[in-house]
Each structure stands twice: as structure tokens, then as C-alpha cells.
N, C-alpha and C positions, 0 to 999 in steps of 0.2 A: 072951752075945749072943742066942743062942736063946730066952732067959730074956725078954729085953728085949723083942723083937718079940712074944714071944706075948702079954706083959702090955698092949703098945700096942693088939695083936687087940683085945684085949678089953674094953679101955676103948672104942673105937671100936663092940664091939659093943653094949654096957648104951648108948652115947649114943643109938645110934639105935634103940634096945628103946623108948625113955623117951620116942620119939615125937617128937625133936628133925629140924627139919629143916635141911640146909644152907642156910648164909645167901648169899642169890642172887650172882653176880658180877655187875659192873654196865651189863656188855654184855648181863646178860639183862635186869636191869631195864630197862636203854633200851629195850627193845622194845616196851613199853608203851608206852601214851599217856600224857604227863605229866598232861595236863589231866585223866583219872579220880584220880591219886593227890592233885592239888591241891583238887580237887574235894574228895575222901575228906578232908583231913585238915582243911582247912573247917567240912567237916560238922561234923568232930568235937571242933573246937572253939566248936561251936554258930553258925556262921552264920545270919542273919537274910534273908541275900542273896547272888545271887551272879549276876553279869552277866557272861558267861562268851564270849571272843572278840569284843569290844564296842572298837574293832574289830578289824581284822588289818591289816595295813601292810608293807610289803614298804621296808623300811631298808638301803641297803648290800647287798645282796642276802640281808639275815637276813629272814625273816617274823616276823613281832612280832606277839605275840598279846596282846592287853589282856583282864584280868578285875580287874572289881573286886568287890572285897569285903568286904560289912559285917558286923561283927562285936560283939557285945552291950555289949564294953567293952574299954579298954586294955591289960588284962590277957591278956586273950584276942587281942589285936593282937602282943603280943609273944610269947607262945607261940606263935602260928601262925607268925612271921617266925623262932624259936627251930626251929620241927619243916621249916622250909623249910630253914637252914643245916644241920641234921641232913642232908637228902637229898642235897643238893649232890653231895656224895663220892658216895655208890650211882649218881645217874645220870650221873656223870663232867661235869657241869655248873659255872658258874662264876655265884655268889649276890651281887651288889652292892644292897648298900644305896643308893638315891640321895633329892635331897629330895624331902619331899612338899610337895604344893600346896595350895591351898586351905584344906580341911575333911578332908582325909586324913590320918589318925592315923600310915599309915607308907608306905612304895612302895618296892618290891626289883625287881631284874631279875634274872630266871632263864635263862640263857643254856646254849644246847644245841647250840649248834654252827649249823645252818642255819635255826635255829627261836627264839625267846625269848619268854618270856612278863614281860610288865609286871605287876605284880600290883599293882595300887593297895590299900591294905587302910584301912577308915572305921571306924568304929562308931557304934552305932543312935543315939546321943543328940547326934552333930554330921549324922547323916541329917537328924534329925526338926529342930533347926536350919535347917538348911539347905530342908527342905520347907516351916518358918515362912517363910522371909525370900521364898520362891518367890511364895507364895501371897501377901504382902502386895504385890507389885510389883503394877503395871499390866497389865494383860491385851497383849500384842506384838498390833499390827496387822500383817498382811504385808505388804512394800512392795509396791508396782503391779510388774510385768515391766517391763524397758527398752523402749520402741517402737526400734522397728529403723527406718534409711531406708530408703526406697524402692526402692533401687538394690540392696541387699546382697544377695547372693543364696547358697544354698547348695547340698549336694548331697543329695538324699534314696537313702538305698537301703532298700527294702520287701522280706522275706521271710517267707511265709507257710509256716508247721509242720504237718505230723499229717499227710502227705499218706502214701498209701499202703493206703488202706482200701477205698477208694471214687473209682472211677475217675471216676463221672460229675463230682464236683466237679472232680477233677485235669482234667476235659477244658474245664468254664468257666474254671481260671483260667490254660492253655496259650491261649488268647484274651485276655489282660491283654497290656497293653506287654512287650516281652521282657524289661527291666531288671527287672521286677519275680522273685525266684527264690523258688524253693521246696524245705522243708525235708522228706526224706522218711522217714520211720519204716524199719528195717527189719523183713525176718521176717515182712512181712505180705502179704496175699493177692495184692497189687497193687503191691510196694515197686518190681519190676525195669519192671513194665511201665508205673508212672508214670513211672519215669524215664526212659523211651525215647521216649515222648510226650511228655515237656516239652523234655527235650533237642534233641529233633529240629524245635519249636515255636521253637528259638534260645532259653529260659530256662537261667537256671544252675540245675545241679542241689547242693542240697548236703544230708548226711546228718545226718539228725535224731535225735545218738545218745543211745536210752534212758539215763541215771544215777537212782542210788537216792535218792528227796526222807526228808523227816524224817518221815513218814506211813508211811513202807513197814512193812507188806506191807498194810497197811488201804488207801494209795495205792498202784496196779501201775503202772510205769511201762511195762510190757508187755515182749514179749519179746528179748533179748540189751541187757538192762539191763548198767550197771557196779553193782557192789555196794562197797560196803564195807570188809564180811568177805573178800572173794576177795584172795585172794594174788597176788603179782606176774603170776606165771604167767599163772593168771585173769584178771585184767584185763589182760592182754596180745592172748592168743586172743579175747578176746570184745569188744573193738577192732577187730584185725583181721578178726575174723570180719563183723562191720557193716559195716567199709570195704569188704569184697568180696562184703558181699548187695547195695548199691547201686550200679549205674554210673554213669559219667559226671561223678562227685560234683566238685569242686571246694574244698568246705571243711566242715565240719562245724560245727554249734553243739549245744547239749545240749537233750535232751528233762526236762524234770524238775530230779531234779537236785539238791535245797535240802541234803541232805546231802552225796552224793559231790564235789559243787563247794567243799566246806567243806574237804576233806581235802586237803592238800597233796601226801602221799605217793600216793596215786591219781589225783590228776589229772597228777603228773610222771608215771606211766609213760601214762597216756592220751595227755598231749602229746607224748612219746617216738616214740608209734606213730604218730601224724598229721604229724609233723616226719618221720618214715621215707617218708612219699607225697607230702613237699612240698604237702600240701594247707593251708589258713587256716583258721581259727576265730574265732567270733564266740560273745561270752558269752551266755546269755539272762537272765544275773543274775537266776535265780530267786530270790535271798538276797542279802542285803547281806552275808553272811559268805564269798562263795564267793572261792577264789581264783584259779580255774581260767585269769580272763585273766592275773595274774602268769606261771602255770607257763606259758602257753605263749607268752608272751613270754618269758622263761629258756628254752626251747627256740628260739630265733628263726622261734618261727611267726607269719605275718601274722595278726594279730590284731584284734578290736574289739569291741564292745560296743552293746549294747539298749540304748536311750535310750528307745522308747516301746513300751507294750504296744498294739497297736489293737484287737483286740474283746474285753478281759476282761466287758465288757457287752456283748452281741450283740444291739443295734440303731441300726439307720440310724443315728438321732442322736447314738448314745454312737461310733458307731465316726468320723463327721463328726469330732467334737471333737477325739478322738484323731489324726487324720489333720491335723488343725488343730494340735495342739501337735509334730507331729514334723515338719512344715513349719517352725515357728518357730525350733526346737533345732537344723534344720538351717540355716537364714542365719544365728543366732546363734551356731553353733560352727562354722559352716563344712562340716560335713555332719552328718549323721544315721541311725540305723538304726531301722527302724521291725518290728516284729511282728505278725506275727499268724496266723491259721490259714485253712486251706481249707473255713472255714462257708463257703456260700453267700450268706449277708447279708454278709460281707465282701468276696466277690468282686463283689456286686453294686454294694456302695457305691462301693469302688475304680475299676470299671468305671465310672463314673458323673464320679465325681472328677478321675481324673489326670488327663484331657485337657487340663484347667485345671490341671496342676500348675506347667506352667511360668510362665503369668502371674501368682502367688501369687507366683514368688519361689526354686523350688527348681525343682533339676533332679533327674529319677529319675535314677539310675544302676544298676547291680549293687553285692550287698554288693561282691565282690571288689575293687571300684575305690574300697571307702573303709578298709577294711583296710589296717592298716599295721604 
């Protein structure tokens, strides 16, 4: 018996001399992000392309991730779809073949529990097909926009971001209509004390909370950002810690953002924490990838979403037009959220404008009153 265990010692010792390592359980692999190993094994089977969360879609309560993927040749379509059945087992996933459409050589669903990824997989020579027959069409005219009647009316809610820097602007746009609210930075020189002066002005106060964009660190979204990399923990404290640099807040929307708003698993415990203060949120859809209004609709938080940027050009006339199309989007859907920031040329135009908002057609409101 003695004999036996020291011979298994030992075999156990020469395995792992030999530089061999244990092959992962698959609770460690889950831990990972699928999307670097699909990615990885793509690559390696020489992709040409790869359109990666194009888009996300919130099915059933699964998020469904779309990537497609081109690949040099058929060959190469079925070993990629062969090294996908391989993973299945390690990240305790379930691998359906379903059909493909079009010009796609094959499309799997990879199912993960609260998550799935559609993988459409092509190859280059029904691409390059397919970019023939594009190119021989007619060039699409856009159709004209519907004219609305007369009568329709909607609701507009305007909230301006970045405040927090720079009191003298925070004190021109606490003279705007009160419906008009403002978004404020925290951690900044001036975070506590705009908010007691707009507050006290009758605007809504809401917290303009830093998240990490896909730039970072070349773009800083400044101080008590969400990151990423931070652990649950982390993004927990430093949540909370914003919800309690700002008073009087009412709801939050994101500063930034093009990455953190991507992640599913960081914006569930952001929304965890803002569903804890009963406050709203509003998306500023820096990305067409974010998913952040799902998560905090799966939290039942009042929720909504940016329909217009207003001064990504900061002048008069570029901010008119914008202020002109989120008038429209609101009789056309019924209400509207509009953006924008505490420049001065915004506050000026605004101040100029709304007085005439209601004979256009829209009524200001507060975001609060179009969240749902």
C-alpha cells in the first residue's frame, strides 16, 4: 500500500517537473470573457474580419451578443465552428447550430446562461460577392421625414452635463426655465456647491457619473470614474461614493462611458447601487454597444434614453438645428430627451429659444417626468 502511494508521489512529481499545467476547471474558465477566447481562436484561424457585438439585444431576458465573422474559406468556417464545439464543455455552455441566411457559410449560437453570442461566420469570397452586387445597386435616396400635424404635440425634457467646474456658468443656467436640469460631475471644486444653487433655483439636480470610454487613459473621464478592471467591490464604493459627493440628486446618467456602458456585468452592479436610492437613470448612449438602459431596466429602475446631442458643434446655429430636431422627436414619439452641456453658447441659445417652445409644439418638462 505504502509502495503504491509513494509510486503515485511520484509520478505526480516528474508531471509537474515537465512544466505541465493543470487543465482549468470550468468555473475558472467562465470567468473570462468569452468574447477574447472567440476572438483568439478566429484569429487563429486566420480571420479577415470580425464585427464584434454588432449588436446586443436583450431576448427573453438573455443579452445576445452578435459577431460576425469572415473567414478566408470554408475550410476554415468549419474548423472555427469544430474549435467552438471543442469549448462548449470548459465553459459549461450549450453550442446549437442553427440556419444560415443569406451569404453566410455557417451561424452557431453559443449560450452562457444570461449572455449568448450569435456568431454568424462568411468567408471572404461570398464578402467580396456580396460587396459586387452592393455596389452595382442604385445609390438609396433617404426618404423625406413624415410632416407631423399641427396639433400633435409632445414632451421635451433638456438636461445639461459637466456642471461642476465652474460656478459662473452653473449660475446662468439656474436662470433657464426650471424644467430644464442639470447633470453634475462629481469630486470637483464646485460639485456640492452647484448643487445647492440649482436645487434651491427649483432645477433637478442629477449626477453626471464618470464611466471609463474606449480612449481611456488617453481619454480621462476625471475623477471617481467606473472602470472596467475594478472588481465588484470597486464598482460598488465608487458608486456610492458619487451618489454621496452630490446632493439633492434625483437620478443619474453616465459621463463618458463608450466602454463601461458596453459591459453588462459592471453596469448590473452600477444599477444595483442606484435601484438601492430609488433614484432614475437616463442613458447618454455614448455607443450604440452600451447596455446600460437594459441593466437598469432588469433592476426596475425609471429609465430613458438621449434622443439628441445639442452642442456636439458649439454654435448658435449648429445648437438651433439640434434644438429643432429634438423638438420633432418629441411630437413624433411622444416625448424626447435632449443633451447637452453647461457651455455658455448653450445656455445662451436656450435662453433665447424656449420661450417659444411651446408654440412649436413641445412642452419642457423635467427628465424625471419622461422616464419610465
Amino acid at each position: 500500500m505504502i509502495a503504491a502511494v509513494l509510486v503515485a508521489l511520484a509520478a505526480v512529481i516528474w508531471w509537474v517537473a515537465r512544466g505541465h499545467a493543470p487543465v482549468p476547471e470550468p468555473a475558472a474558465v467562465a470567468r473570462r470573457e468569452f468574447g477574447v477566447t472567440l476572438r483568439e481562436l478566429a484569429t487563429r484561424r486566420g480571420a479577415v474580419r470580425i464585427d464584434a457585438d454588432d449588436p446586443i439585444r436583450k431576448i427573453g431576458g438573455v443579452f445576445v451578443r452578435t459577431w460576425r465573422i469572415t473567414l478566408p474559406d470554408a475550410r476554415r468556417v468549419r474548423e472555427l465552428a469544430d474549435d467552438l464545439n471543442a469549448e462548449a464543455p470548459r465553459w459549461q455552455a450549450r453550442l446549437k447550430r442553427e440556419t444560415p441566411g443569406g451569404r453566410e457559410a455557417a451561424r452557431l449560437r453559443f449560450s452562457l446562461g444570461i449572455e449568448a453570442f450569435d456568431i454568424h461566420l462568411g468567408t471572404a469570397a461570398k464578402l467580396r460577392a456580396a460587396a459586387g452586387a452592393v455596389a452595382k445597386r442604385a445609390v438609396p435616396r433617404p426618404s423625406p421625414r413624415p410632416t407631423l400635424e399641427p396639433n400633435v404635440r409632445g414632451r421635451l425634457a433638456i438636461m445639461l452635463d459637466d456642471a461642476g467646474l465652474r460656478m459662473d456658468v452653473v449660475k446662468q443656467a439656474a436662470r433657464l426655465p426650471k424644467a430644464v436640469a442639470v447633470s453634475i460631475l462629481p469630486f470637483l471644486p464646485h460639485s456640492v456647491d452647484a448643487a445647492i444653487v440649482l436645487h434651491r433655483a427649483g432645477h433637478e439636480v442629477w449626477l453626471h457619473l464618470p464611466m471609463e470610454p474606449v480612449g481611456y487613459p488617453r481619454e480621462d473621464p476625471g475623477p471617481g470614474a467606473v472602470l472596467v478592471t475594478m472588481s465588484e467591490s470597486q464598482v460598488r464604493f465608487t458608486v456610492r461614493s458619487a451618489l454621496n459627493n452630490v446632493p439633492f440628486i434625483v437620478g443619474v446618467n453616465n459621463h463618458m462611458g463608450s466602454k463601461a456602458t458596453a459591459s453588462l456585468r459592471v453596469m448590473t452592479w452600477v444599477m444595483q447601487e442606484i435601484a438601492a436610492r430609488r433614484l432614475a437613470f437616463i442613458d447618454s448612449r455614448t455607443t450604440v454597444k452600451t447596455v446600460a438602459e437594459e441593466a437598469a431596466r432588469a433592476q426596475g429602475i425609471r429609465t430613458g434614453r438621449r434622443n439628441v446631442f445639442l452642442d456636439n458643434v458649439q454654435t448658435p446655429d449648429a445648437i438651433r438645428r439640434q434644438l429643432d430636431e429634438a423638438v420633432y422627436d418629441a411630437r413624433r414619439r411622444g416625448h424626447a430627451i435632449a443633451i447637452g452641456h453647461v457651455h455658455p453658447v448653450t445656455i445662451r441659445v436656450l435662453a433665447r429659444e424656449l420661450p417659444r417652445l411651446r408654440a412649436r409644439g413641445a412642452d419642457l418638462v423635467p427628465p424625471s417626468k419622461v422616464v419610465e
